[in-house]
C-alpha positions in Angstrom: 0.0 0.0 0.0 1.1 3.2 -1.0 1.6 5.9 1.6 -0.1 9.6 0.8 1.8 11.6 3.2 5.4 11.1 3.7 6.3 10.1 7.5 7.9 13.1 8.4 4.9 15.0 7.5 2.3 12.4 9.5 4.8 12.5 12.8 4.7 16.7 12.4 1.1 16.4 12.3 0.9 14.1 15.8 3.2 17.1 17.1 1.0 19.7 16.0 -2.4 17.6 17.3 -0.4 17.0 20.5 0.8 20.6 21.1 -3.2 21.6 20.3 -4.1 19.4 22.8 -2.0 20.2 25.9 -2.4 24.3 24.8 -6.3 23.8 25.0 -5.4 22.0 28.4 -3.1 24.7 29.6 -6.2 27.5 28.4 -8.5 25.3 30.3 -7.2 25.4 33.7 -5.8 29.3 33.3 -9.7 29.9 32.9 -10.5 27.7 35.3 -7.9 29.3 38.1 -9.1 32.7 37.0 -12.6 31.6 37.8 -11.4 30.7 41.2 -9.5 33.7 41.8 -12.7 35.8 40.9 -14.5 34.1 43.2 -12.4 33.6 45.9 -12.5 38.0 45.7 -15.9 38.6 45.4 -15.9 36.4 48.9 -13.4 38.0 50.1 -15.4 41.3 49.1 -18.6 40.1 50.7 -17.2 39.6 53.6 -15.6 42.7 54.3 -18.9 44.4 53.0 -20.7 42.4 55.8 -18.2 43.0 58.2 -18.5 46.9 57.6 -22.5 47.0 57.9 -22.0 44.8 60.9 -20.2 47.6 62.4 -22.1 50.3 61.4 -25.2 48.7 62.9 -23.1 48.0 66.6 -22.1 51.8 66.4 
């Protein structure tokens, strides 16, 4: 059987579907830590903002 791409060309191909694949990984968990990091402020945020009124209402 005849081959209709050379072998050099098929392995660069497996790189290229390879480096895709751990980029798209790499994307996926920056988002995901992002995510996390936004919500781990807006908790951090809440709380102060409860902490304040909590205050204001002893005073």
């Amino acid at each position: 059987m005849k081959r209709l791409v050379s072998k050099s060309a098929l392995e660069n191909g497996i790189v290229a579907e390879l480096l895709l694949f751990f980029w798209s990984e790499a994307e996926l968990q920056t988002c995901k830590r992002q995510k996390t990091k936004t919500r781990n402020e807006t908790a951090k945020a809440k709380s102060r903002a409860e902490k304040r009124a909590k205050e204001r209402r002893e005073l």
